[in-house]
N, C-alpha and C positions, 0 to 999 in steps of 0.2 A: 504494500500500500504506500501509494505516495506522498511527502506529508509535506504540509505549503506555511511557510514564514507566517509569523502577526503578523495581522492587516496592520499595527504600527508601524512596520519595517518597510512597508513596501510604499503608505500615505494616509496622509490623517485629513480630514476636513474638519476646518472651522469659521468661524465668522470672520468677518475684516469691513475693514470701511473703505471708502472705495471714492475719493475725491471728483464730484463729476462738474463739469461746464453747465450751465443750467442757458438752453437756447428757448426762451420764451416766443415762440411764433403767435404773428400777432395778424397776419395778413396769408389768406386762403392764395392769394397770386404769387405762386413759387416763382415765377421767370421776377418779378419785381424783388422778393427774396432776392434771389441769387446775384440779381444789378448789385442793390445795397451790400450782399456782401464783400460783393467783389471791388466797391467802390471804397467802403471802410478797409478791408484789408489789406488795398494798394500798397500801401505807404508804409504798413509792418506785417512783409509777406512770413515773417518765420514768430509770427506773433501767438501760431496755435501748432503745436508738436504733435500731433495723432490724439489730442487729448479726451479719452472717454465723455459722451454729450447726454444731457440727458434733454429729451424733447417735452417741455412744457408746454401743454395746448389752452390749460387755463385761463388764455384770456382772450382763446375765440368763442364765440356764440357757439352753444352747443348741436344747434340746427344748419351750422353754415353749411353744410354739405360734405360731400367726400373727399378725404385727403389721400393725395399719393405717395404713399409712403417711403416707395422705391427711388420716385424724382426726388424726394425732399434727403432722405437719404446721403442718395450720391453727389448732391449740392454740398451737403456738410461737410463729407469726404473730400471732397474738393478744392476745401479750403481748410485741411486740416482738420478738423473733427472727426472724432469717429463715435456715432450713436449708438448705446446700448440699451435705453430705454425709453420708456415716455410714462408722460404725468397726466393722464384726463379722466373723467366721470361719463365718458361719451362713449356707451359699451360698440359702436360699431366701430369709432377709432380705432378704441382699442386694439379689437378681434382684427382690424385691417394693419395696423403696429405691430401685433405678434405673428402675422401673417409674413411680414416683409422681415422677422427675427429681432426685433426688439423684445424687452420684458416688461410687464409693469412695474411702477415703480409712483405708487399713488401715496405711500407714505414718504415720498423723498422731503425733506425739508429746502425751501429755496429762498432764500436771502432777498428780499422785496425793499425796494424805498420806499418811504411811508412819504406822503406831501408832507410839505411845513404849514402848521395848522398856525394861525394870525397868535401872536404872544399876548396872550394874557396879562390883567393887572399887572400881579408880581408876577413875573417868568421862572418858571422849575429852572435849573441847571441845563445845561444843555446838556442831550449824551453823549461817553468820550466814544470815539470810533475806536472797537476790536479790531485788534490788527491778528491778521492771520499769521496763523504758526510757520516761521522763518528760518531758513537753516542759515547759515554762516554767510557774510556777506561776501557777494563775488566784488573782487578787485583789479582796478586796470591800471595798469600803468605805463600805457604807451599811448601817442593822441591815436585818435579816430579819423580818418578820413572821411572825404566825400564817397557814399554810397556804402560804409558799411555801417551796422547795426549789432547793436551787442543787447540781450536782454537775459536778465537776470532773474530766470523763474524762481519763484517760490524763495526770492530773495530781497536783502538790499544790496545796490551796488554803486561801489564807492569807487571815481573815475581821478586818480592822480595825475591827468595831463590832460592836453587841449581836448574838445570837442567839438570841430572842426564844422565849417560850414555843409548842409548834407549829409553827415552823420545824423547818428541815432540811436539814444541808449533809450532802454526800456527797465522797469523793474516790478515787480510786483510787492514791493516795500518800498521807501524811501530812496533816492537819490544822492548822490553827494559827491560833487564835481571841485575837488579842490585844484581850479586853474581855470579856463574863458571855456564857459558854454557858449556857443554860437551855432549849433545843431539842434535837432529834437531833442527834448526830453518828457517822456511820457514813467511816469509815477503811479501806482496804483494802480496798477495795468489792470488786475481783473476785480478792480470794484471795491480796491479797499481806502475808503474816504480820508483816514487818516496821515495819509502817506504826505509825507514833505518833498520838496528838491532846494537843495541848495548847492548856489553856487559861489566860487568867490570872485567871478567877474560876469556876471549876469547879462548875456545880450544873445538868447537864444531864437530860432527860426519860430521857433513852438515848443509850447512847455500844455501839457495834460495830468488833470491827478483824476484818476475814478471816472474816465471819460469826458471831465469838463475841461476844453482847452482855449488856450490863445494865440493866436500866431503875431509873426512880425508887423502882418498888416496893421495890427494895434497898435504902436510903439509903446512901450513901456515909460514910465515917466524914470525922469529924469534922474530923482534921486536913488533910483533902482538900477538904469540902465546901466553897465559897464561896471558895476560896484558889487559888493558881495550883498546877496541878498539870500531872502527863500520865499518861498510858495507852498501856500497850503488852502485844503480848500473850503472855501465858509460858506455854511447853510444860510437863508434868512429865509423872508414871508418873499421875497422875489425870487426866491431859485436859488441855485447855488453856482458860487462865481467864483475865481483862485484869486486868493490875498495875494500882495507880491507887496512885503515890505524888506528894506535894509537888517542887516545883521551889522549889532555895533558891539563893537570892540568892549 
């Protein structure tokens, strides 16, 4: 008789958490999708790594009609995404999502902006922005040229020389150009509000935290321009807009 290892020997299953992209679809016209993605993600094409998607339907009518799961799919894929499941109450979605190999995934939690509600008499506190869990900061130390791009997932990234016109650093933490930004800097990269950039010669192309950005077409004033300054990004009853004050000694 033949006799066969533990099943511990050979694999174990257990639970795990599983970090996903949460793609909120908000419009039944996938060709329009797929413009906008491809319009947004010009400019930071290595901005998504095959990163696990999960598809949130939540905030279509649940009568809108039928979705193709397949097209919508390999739009993702195409821009880097890769879908594993979807969020909706809409049982023919659904049956037509795990049809095309997605899961459900109806308890996923998804991180939502709330509006800014008009400030009462006395104002509560404001809340501090949770900064997601950050491994070690990625470090540069050489300048950036024109057309390249460094992005610092699941990090902050602290850049010790020039950042050159064209360039483009990216981080999903904070920022920190100690020498002349004069390239992109985008902060916050996947939504985390809190996120700073600072520099110590302040005169960049475009500066982004959390998706809210400025470009040059703005000019910066004066006592920011060319001087050390930072950026961070402030709530009010009008939206939210990037601070850009001086750093003083």
């Amino acid at each position: 008789m033949s006799s066969f290892p533990a099943t511990t020997a050979i694999y174990e299953i257990k639970s795990a958490d599983l970090p996903l992209v949460a793609f909120q679809l908000k419009s039944m016209d996938l060709q329009a999708v797929e413009q906008a993605l491809s319009q947004q993600l010009a400019e930071t094409p290595g901005f998504f790594d095959h990163d696990p998607a999960l598809i949130d339907l939540d905030n279509l009518a649940t009568d809108a009609g039928a979705i193709d799961f397949s097209r919508l799919i390999n739009v993702l894929r195409q821009h880097q995404l890769n879908p594993v499941a979807v969020k909706t109450s809409n049982a023919q979605w659904l049956e037509a999502a795990k049809v095309a190999g997605l899961s459900q995934a109806d308890d996923a939690r998804i991180r939502r902006q709330v509006p800014v509600a008009p400030a009462p008499a006395v104002a509560a506190p404001a809340p501090v922005p949770v900064a997601p869990t950050l491994t070690d900061a990625m470090v540069l130390d050489k300048p950036l040229r024109s057309g390249q791009q460094v992005y610092a997932k699941g990090r902050d990234l602290i850049v010790l020389a020039m950042v050159n016109p064209g360039a483009e650093v990216l981080a999903d933490g904070h920022i920190h150009v100690y020498a002349p930004l004069r390239g992109k800097a985008i902060a916050g990269a996947r939504g985390f509000a809190g996120a700073r950039i600072f520099a110590q010669n302040m005169d960049p192309e475009l500066i982004s935290i959390a998706g809210v950005y400025r470009t040059s077409e703005n000019p910066l004033p004066s006592e920011v321009r060319g001087h050390a300054a930072q950026v961070s990004l402030q709530t009010g009853p009008d939206g939210d807009k990037l601070l850009i004050v001086p750093l003083r000694a």
